[in-house]
C-alpha positions as CSV (number, residue, x, y, z in Angstrom):
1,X,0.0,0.0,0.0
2,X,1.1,3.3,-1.1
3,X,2.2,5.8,2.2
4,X,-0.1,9.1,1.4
5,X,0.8,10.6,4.2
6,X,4.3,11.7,2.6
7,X,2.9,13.3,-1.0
8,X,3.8,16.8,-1.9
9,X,1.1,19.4,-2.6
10,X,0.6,20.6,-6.1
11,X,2.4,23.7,-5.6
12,X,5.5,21.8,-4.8
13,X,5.2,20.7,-7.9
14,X,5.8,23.7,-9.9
15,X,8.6,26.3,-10.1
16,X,8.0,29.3,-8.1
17,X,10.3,31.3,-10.5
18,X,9.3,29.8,-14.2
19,X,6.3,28.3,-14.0
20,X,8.1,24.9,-14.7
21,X,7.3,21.2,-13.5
22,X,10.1,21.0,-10.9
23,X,12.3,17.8,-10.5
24,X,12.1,14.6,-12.5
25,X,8.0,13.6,-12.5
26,X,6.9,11.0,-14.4
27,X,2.5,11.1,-15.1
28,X,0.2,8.4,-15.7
29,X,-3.7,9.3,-17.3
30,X,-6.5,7.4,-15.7
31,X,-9.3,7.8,-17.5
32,X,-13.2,6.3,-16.5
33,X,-13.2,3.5,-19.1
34,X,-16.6,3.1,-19.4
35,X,-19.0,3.5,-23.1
36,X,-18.5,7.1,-22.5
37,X,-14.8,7.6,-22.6
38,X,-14.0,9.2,-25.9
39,X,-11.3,7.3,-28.5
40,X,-8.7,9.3,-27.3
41,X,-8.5,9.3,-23.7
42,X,-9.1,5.5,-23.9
43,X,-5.6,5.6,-25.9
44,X,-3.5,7.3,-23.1
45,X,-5.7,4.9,-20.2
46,X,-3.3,1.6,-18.9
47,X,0.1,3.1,-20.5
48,X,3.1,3.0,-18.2
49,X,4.4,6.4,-16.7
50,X,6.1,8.4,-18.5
51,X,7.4,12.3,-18.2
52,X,5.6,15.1,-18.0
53,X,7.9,16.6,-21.0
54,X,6.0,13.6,-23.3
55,X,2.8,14.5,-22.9
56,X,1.5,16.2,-26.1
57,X,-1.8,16.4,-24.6
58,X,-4.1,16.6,-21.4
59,X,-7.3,15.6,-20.2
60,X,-10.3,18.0,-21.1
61,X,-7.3,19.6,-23.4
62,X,-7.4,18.6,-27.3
63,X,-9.1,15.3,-26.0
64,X,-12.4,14.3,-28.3
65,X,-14.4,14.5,-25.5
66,X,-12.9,18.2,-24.4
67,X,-14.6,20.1,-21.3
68,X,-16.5,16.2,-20.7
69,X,-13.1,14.7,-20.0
70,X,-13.2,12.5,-16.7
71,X,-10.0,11.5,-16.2
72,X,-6.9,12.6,-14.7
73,X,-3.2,12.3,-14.4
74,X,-1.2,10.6,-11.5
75,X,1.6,11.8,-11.2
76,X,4.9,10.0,-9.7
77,X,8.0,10.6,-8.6
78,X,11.1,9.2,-10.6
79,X,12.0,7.0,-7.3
80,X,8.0,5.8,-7.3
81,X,8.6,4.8,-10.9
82,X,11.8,2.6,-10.3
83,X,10.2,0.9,-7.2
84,X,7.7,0.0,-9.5
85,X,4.0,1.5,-7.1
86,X,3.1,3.5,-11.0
87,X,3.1,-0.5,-12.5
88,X,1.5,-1.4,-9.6
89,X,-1.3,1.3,-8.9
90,X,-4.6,0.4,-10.0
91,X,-8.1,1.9,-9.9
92,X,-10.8,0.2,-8.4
């Protein structure tokens, strides 16, 4: 079981100075997966974590389904990643 009580805030996540994703986070999208989960969203659902820099994309962004987008993005540390809790994590 993942430890929740150590997570970082969102704003810990940004740079204070340029507005940049700070350290090495890795994201994964989690989308509904139901009949109403648009093409595209159902494409980025179950991949493995990857950067933030590779996302071309993001949920309720140039997503099919747009403003109706459901799902979200997980995001990871890069020491999360390698101990393997992003293959792990599941939705249930």
């Amino acid at each position: 079981k993942r430890d929740w009580s150590s997570d970082v805030c969102s704003s810990d996540l940004v740079d204070g100075e340029s507005g940049a994703v700070a350290g090495e986070w890795f994201v994964q999208w989690v989308a509904v997966a139901d009949d109403r989960t648009c093409p595209d969203c159902m494409e980025q659902h179950g991949l493995p974590a990857r950067p933030v820099s590779e996302l071309v994309t993001y949920p309720g962004g140039d997503t099919r389904c747009g403003a109706r987008c459901r799902c979200v993005l997980v995001y990871w540390t890069k020491d999360e990643v390698d101990a393997g809790m992003a293959a792990d994590f599941q939705i249930e």
